[in-house]
C-alpha positions, 0 to 999 in steps of 0.5 A: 351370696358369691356369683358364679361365671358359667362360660359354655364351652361345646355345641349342644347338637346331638344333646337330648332337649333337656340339656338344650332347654338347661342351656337356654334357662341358664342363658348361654345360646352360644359357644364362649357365651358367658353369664354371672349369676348368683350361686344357688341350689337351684343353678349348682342342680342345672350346672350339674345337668350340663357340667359336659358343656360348660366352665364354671368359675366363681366371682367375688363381689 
């Protein structure tokens, strides 16, 4: 299964709490915070929610 590398790029003030929570599960509490994690249905439907605020990049094994 490929990973993806998800770099938060932009601040979540002013965001509604859903998208602030989407943040903290994804595990990006900072700005230029980045974390690998494996590609699911479950992460693409959380990026969706924030795909604003964040950079998605894929990674080979």
């Amino acid at each position: 299964m490929s990973k993806l590398k998800i770099t938060r790029t932009r601040s979540d003030i002013g965001r509604i709490s859903v998208q602030r929570e989407t943040l903290k599960h994804l595990g990006l509490r900072k700005i230029s915070q980045s974390v690998v994690i494996e590609d699911t249905p479950v992460v693409r439907g959380m990026i969706k929610r924030v795909e604003h605020m964040v950079k998605v990049e894929s990674v080979e094994d």
